[in-house]
C-alpha positions, 0 to 999 in steps of 0.5 A, a space after each residue: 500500500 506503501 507504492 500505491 499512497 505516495 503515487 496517489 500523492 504524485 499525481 495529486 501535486 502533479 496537477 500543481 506542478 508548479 508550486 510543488 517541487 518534483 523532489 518532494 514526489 521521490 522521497 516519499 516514494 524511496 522511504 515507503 517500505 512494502 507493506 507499510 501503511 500511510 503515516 504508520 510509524 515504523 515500530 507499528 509496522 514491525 509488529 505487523 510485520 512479525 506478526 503475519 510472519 508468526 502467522 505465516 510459519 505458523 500455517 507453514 508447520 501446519 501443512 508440515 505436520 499435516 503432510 507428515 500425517 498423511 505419509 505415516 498414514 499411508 505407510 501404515 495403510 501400505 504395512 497393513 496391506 503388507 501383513 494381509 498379504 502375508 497372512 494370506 500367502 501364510 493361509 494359501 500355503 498351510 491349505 496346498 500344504 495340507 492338500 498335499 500331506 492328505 494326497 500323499 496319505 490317500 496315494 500311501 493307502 492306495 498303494 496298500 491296497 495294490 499291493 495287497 491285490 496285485 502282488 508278485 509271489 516270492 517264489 517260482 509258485 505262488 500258493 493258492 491262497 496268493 494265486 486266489 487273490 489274484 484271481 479276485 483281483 482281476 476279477 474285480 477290475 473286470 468287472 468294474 470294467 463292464 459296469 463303466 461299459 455297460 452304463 455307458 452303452 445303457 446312456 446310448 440305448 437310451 437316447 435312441 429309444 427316445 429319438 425313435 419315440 420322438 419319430 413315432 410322435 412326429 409321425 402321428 402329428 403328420 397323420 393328424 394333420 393329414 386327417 385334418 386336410 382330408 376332412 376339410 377337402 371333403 366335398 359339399 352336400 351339392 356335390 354328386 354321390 359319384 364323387 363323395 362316395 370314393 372321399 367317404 371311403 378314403 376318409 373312412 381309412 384314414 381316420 381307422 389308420 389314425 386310429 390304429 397307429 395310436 393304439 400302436 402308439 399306446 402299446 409302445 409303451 407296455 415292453 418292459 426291456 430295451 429290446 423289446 422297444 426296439 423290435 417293436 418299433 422296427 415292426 411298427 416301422 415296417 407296417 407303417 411303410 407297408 401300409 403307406 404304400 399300399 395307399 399310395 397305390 390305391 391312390 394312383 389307380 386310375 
């Protein structure tokens, strides 16, 4: 404020250049200290001054303390980030550690057990104790053997039946649908009895061949074996066929 009062104070005589003196401008310029106030008397001025410089260090020790928090802060957060860490590789080890001292103990017991159905004699024969043993064991491995054949080949029996049934459902949908388009092309009561006479007779079978497939359909169902199913579906597959040719020839007769 100091540069700002004795400048106000040039410009104010420069408007009376005359009566005042250009010197006078640029010693009140040269004794103004930064800072200081008009007419402040220089001892006020050092209290001032010490005080916003008390002030000012004051502020400084706080951002001080203030940032050294923050770096303790964070070296705590990244200690504990560390022990949990630790603590967890500790855990995960003492886990696979276990994990493998139980995997060791289930291979020892595994291996007992080899050795006390699959062994080879001492001597050149063995006795028929040992020789029955071995006779069991292979026994028992055949066996574990064609019960993972046989399930497998039951899983595929299985799903043929149901491809076929699904066959047989598909085909009974499309007789139905055929039943339906035949009993909607029959022709009106207008029509002449030389015509209606041969759609009768062709509708009459239809429906009993419906009829008669869905009985088959139904009887599908009575085989208690897989085999059975499957010799009953080859020969309903077998009518089927014989009977749509049939129809189909006494359809192109003139």
């Amino acid at each position: 404020m100091s540069d700002t009062v004795p400048h106000k104070q040039c410009h104010i005589s420069s408007a009376r250049l005359d009566t005042v003196p250009r010197q006078q401008c640029q010693v009140s310029n040269v004794t103004g200290l930064p800072g200081q106030l008009a007419n402040e008397p220089i001892a006020d001025y050092k209290k001032r001054f010490q005080a916003q410089l008390a002030i000012i260090e004051a502020e400084e020790q706080r951002q001080l303390a203030a940032k050294a928090a923050q770096l303790q802060a964070e070296e705590a957060a990244t200690a504990e980030k560390l022990r949990l860490q630790a603590e967890a590789d500790a855990d995960a080890q003492a886990r696979r550690k276990e994990a493998q001292d139980l995997l060791q103990r289930h291979e020892a017991n595994s291996i007992k057990r080899l050795k006390f159905w699959h062994f080879k004699p001492n001597g050149d024969e063995a006795t028929p104790e040992e020789q029955h043993k071995e006779f069991m064991a292979k026994l028992v491995t055949r066996l574990v053997y064609t019960c993972k054949h046989l399930q497998s080949e039951l899983v595929k029996l299985q799903r043929a039946v149901r491809n076929h049934k699904t066959q047989h459902e598909d085909a009974a949908r499309a007789l139905d649908a055929r039943v339906l388009d035949l009993e909607q092309a029959v022709p009106g009561p207008d029509a002449g009895a030389s015509n209606s006479a041969p759609s009768s007779r062709q509708l009459e079978e239809r429906v009993d061949h419906v009829v008669a497939m869905l009985g088959d359909i139904s009887a599908f169902a009575e085989p208690a074996t897989i085999s059975q199913r499957f010799e009953l579906l080859d020969t309903k597959i077998s009518q089927q066929q014989q009977t749509d040719h049939s129809h189909n020839n006494s359809s192109t007769r003139p």
